[in-house]
C-alpha positions in Angstrom: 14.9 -13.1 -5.1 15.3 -14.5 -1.2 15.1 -12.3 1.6 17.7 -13.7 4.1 17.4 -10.5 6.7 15.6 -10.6 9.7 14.4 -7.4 11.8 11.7 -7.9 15.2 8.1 -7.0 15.6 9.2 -3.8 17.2 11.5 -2.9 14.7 9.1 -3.3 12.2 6.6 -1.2 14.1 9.1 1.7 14.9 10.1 2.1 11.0 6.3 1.7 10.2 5.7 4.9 13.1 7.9 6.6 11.1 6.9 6.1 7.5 3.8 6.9 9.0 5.1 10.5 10.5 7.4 11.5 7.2 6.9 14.4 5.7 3.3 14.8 7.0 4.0 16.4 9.7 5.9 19.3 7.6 3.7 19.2 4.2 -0.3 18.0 5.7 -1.2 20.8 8.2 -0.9 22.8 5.3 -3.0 21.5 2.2 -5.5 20.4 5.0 -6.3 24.1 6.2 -6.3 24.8 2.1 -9.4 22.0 2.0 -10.8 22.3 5.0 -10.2 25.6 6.6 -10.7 25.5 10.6 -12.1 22.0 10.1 -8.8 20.6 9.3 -8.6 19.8 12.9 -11.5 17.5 12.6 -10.4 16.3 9.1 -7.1 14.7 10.6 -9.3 13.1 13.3 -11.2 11.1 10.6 -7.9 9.7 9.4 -7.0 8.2 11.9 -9.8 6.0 12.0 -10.1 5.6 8.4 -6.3 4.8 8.7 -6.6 2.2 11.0 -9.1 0.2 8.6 -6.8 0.3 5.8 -3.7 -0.9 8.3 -6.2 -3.5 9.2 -6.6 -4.8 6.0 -3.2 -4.6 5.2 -2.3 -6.6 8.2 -4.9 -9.4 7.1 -3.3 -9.6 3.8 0.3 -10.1 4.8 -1.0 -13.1 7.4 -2.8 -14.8 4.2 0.7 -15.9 2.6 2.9 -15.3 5.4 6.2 -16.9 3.8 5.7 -14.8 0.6 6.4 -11.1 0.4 4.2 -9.0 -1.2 5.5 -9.3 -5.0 5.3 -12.9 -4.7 2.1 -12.9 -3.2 0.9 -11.0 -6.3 2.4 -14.1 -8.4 0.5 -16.4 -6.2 -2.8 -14.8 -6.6 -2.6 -13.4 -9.8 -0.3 -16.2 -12.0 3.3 -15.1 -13.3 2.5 -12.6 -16.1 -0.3 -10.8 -14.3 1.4 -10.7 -11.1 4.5 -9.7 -12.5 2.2 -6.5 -14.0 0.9 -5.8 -10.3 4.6 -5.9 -9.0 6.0 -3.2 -11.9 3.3 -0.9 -10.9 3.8 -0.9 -7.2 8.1 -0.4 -8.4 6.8 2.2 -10.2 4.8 3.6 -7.4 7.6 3.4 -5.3 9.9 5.4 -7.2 7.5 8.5 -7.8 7.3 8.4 -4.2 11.1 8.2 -3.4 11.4 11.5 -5.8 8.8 13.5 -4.2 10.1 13.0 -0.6 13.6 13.4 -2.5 12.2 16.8 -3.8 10.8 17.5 -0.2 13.7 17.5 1.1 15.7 19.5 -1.0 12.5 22.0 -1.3 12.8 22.5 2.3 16.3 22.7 3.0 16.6 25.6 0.2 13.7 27.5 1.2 14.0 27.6 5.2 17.7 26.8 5.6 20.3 27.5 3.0 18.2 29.3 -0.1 21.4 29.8 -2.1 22.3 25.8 -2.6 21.2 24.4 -5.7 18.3 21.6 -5.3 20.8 18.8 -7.3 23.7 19.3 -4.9 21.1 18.5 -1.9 19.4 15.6 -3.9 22.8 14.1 -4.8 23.9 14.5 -1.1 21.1 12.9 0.4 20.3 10.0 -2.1 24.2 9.0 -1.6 23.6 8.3 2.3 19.9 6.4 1.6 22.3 4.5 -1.0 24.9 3.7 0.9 22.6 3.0 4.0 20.5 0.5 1.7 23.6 -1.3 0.6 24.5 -1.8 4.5 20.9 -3.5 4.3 17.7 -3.5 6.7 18.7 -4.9 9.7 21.3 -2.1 10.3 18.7 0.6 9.2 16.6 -0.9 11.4 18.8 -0.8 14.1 19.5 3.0 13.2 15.6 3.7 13.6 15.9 2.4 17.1 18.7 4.9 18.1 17.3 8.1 16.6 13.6 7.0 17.0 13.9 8.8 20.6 15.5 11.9 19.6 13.0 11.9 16.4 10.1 12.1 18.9 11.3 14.8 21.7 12.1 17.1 19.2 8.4 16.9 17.4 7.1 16.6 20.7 8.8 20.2 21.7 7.0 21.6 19.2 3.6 20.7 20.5 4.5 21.0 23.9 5.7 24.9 23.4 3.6 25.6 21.1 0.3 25.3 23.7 0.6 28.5 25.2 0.6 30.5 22.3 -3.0 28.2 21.1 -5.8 29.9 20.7 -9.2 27.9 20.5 -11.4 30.7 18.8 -9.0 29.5 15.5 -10.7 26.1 15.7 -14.1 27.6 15.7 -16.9 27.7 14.4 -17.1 24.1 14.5 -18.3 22.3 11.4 -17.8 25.6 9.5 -16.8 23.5 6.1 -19.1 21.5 4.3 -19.0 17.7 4.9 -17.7 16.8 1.4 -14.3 19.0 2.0 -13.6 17.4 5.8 -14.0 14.5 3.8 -11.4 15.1 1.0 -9.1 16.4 3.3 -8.8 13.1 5.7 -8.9 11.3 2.3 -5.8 13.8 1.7 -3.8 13.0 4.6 -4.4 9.6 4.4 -2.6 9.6 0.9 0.5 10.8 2.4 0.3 9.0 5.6 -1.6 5.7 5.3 -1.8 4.2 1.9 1.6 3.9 1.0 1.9 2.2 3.8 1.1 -1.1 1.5 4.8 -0.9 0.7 6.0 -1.8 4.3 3.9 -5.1 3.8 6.6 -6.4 1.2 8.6 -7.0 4.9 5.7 -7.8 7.2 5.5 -10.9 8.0 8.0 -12.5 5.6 11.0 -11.0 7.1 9.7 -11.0 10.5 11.5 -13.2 12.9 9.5 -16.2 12.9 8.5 -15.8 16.8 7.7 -12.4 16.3 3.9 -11.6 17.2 2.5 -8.0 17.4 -0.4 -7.2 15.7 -1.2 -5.1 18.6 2.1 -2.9 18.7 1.7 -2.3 15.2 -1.5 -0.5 15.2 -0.5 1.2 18.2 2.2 2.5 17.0 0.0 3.5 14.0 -2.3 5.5 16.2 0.9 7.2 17.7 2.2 8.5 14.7 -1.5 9.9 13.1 -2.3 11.3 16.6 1.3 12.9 16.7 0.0 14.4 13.3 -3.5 15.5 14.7 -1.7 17.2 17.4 0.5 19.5 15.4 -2.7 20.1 13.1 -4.4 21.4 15.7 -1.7 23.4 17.0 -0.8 25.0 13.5 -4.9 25.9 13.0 -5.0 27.3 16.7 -1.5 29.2 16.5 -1.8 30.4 13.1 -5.2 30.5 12.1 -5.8 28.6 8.7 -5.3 31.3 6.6 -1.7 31.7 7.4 -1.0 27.8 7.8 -2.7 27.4 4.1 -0.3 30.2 3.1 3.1 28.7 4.5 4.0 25.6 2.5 6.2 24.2 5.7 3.7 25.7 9.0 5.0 23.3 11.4 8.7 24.3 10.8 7.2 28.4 11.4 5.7 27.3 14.7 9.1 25.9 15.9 10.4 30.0 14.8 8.2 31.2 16.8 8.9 29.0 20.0 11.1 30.6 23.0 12.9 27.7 24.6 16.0 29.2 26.1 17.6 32.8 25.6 21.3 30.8 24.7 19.6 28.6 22.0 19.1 30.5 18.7 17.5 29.1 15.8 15.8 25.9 17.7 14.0 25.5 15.0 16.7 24.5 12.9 17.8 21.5 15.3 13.8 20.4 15.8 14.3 20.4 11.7 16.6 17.8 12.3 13.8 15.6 13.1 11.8 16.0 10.6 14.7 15.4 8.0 15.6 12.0 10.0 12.0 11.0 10.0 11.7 12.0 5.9 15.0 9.8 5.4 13.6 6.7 6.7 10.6 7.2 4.3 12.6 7.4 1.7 14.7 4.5 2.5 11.5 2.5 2.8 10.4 3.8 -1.3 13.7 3.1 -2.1 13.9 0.1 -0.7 10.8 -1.9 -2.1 11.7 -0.1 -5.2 14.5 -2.4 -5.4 13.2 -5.9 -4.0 10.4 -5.3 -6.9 12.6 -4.6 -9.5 15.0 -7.7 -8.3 12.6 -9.9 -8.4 11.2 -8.7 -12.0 14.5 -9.4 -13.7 15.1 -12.5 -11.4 18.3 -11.5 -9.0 19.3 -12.9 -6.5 19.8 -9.7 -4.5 19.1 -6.1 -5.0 22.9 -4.6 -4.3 23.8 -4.6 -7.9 20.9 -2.0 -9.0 21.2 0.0 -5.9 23.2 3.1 -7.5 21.6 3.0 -11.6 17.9 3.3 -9.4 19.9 5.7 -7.0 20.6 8.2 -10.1 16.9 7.7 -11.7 15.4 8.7 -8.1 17.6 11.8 -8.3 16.8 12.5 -11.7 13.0 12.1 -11.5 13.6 14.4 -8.5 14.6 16.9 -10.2 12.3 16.9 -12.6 9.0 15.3 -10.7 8.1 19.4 -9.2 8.9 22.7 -10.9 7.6 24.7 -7.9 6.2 24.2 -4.6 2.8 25.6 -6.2 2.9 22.5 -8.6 4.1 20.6 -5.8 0.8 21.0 -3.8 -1.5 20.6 -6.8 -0.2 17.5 -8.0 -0.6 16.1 -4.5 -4.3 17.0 -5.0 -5.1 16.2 -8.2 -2.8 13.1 -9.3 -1.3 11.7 -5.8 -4.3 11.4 -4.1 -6.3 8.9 -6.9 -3.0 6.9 -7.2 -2.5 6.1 -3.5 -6.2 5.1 -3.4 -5.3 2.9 -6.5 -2.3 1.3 -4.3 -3.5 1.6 -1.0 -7.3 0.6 -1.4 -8.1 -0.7 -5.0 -4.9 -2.9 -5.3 -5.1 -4.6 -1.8 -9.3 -5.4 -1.9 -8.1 -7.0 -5.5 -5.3 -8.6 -4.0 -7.6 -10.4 -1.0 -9.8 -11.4 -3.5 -7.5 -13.1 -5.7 -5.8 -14.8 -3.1 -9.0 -16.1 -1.5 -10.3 -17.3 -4.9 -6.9 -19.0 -5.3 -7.4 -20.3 -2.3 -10.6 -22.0 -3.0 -9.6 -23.3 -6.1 -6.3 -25.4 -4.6 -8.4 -26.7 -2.4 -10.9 -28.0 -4.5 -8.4 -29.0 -7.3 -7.0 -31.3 -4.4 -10.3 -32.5 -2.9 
C-alpha cells in the first residue's frame, strides 16, 4: 500500500502531544491513587522518564528504515510471512484500542452528561465523524489538530490553574507512604495508556514526514509536555481530593472542574472544559483507527485504505459495545490484561524489531561483501 500524504514535523508532534494526553488525563489519576495511594503523585513522575526511553527507542527505530513504515519495516526484518504475523497483531492491537477509547467516550458522556442516552447511539455518533474524518485523510486531520490544539490546552490548563487554591499538600504526604513495588506498577500503569501505544504513531514517522522535516527534538518535547500536563492534574486530583475519593471517582479530573468557580454567569464549566477532553480522546481514536487500517490494507494488498473504512468502522462499534460491561470491569481489565499487552507492543515488539533489523542489516551487508 503507498502512502502518498505528507504532514510536518510539527504536525506530527502536535497529534503525538495529543495521543499522548487522551483519555489519561480523565481515566489515570484514578487507577493510580487505587495503586499507589498518596504516592501516585510520584508514580506519574517516574513515567515520564520511563516514557521518554521508550519514545527514544521508538524514534531510533523509525530512522533505521526511514522510507518504510512500520508494517513494512516488520517485512523487512522479519521476511513476508513472519512480518506479515507482526503486522496483524499490531491491527489487532489497534482495534482493541480504538473500542476502549470508543467505550470511554460513551462511558463518560452517559455517566456525567446525559445518563439517559443509550451507549450505541453515542458510539454510532462518534465513530461516524472519526469515519468520515479518516476518509478526508491525515493531512486534513492534521490540519484540524493545529486549530483545536490551542483550545484543547487552555481548557486542561484551567483546570490546573483553578484548581491550586483549593490544593492541599498534607494529601501528598507522607512521602514514600507506599511500598516501592506499587509506585512502580503504577508508572508502569500510566505508561500503558500513555506511552506504549505510542508505537502506533511510528507507522507515520518518518515515512510520511516531509522529507526536509527534522525534529527529533520537538518531538520529545512535546512528549514531556503532554506527561507533565498529566503529572500536574495527578497531583492536583491527590491534593484536592485526597486519594481516597480520586480512587473512588472513575472520571476525578472531570469532578475537579465541578468544583472550580470561574465566573458567577458560567454554569456548568465543567461541561465546556469536557470539551477538551472529548477533542483530545477523538484524535486518539483517529490515530487507532487509523493504523488499524494502513495494517489491514497492506495485509490484503490495497492500494488504499478508503474502501475498508466503514466495515472496520461497524467492527470498532461493535467491539465497543461489547469490549466493557461496567466501568468496574473497565478498570480491571486495564490492570490485569491492558497493561502486559502494551508492554508486549510497546517494549517486547520494538527491542525484537531492532534486533531483527540490525541482524538484517548485517547479513545484506555481508551477503554483498
Amino acid at each position: 500500500m503507498r502512502m502518498d500524504e505528507k504532514i510536518n514535523v510539527r504536525q506530527f508532534t502536535l497529534l503525538l502531544t495529543l495521543f499522548t494526553i487522551g483519555t489519561s488525563v480523565l481515566i489515570t489519576p484514578s487507577q493510580l491513587a487505587t495503586l499507589a495511594k498518596e504516592s501516585a503523585w510520584i508514580a506519574a513522575s517516574m513515567s515520564v522518564f520511563g516514557g521518554l526511553l521508550v519514545l527514544l527507542l521508538y524514534l531510533f527505530i523509525g530512522h533505521l528504515q526511514p522510507h518504510l513504515n512500520l508494517f513494512q519495516h516488520n517485512e523487512y526484518a522479519f521476511g513476508k510471512w513472519l512480518g506479515k504475523l507482526f503486522t496483524l497483531i499490531i491491527v489487532l492491537f489497534s482495534l482493541i484500542g480504538a473500542s476502549t477509547v470508543l467505550w470511554t467516550v460513551g462511558d463518560f458522556v452517559i455517566v456525567q452528561v446525559i445518563p439517559e442516552t443509550p451507549l450505541a447511539a453515542i458510539c454510532i455518533l462518534f465513530m461516524t465523524i472519526i469515519v468520515y474524518g479518516t476518509k478526508l485523510g491525515i493531512e486534513t486531520i492534521v490540519k484540524t489538530v493545529e486549530i483545536f490544539f490551542p483550545w484543547i490546552i487552555m481548557l486542561l490548563t484551567i483546570i490546573v490553574l483553578f484548581s491550586i487554591p483549593s490544593m492541599d499538600i498534607k494529601q501528598l504526604q507522607p512521602l514514600w507512604g507506599q511500598p516501592i513495588s506499587k509506585v512502580v506498577e503504577a508508572s508502569i500503569y500510566e505508561l500503558s495508556i500513555s506511552t506504549f501505544p505510542l508505537i502506533l504513531l511510528f507507522v507515520l514517522y518518518p515515512s510520511v514526514l516531509n522529507p526536509d522535516s527534522k525534529g527529533t527534538r520537538s518531538i520529545l518535547l512535546g512528549y514531556l509536555f503532554a506527561e507533565f500536563l498529566i503529572m500536574s492534574i495527578t497531583v492536583i486530583a491527590i491534593s484536592v481530593l485526597g486519594y481516597k475519593l480520586t480512587s473512588h471517582y472513575v472520571y476525578p479530573t472531570y469532578v475537579m472542574a465541578e468544583r472550580i468557580e470561574f465566573i458567577v454567569l458560567l454554569d456548568r464549566l465543567e461541561v465546556v472544559i469536557a470539551i477538551s477532553w472529548i477533542l483530545s480522546i477523538f484524535f486518539k481514536l483517529f490515530i487507532y483507527f487509523y493504523i488499524s487500517l494502513i495494517g489491514i490494507s497492506q495485509l490484503l494488498g490495497l492500494k488504499h485504505y478508503r474502501p475498508v473504512t466503514i466495515p472496520m468502522g461497524i467492527i470498532v462499534i461493535g467491539l465497543a459495545l461489547i469490549i466493557y460491561p461496567d466501568s468496574i470491569f473497565a478498570g480491571k481489565w486495564n490492570k490485569e490484561t491492558w497493561v502486559p499487552l502494551s508492554i508486549i507492543i510497546g517494549v517486547v515488539y520494538p527491542i525484537v524489531l531492532l534486533c531483527g533489523s540490525k541482524i538484517k542489516s548485517i547479513l545484506r551487508r555481508n551477503h554483498r561483501g
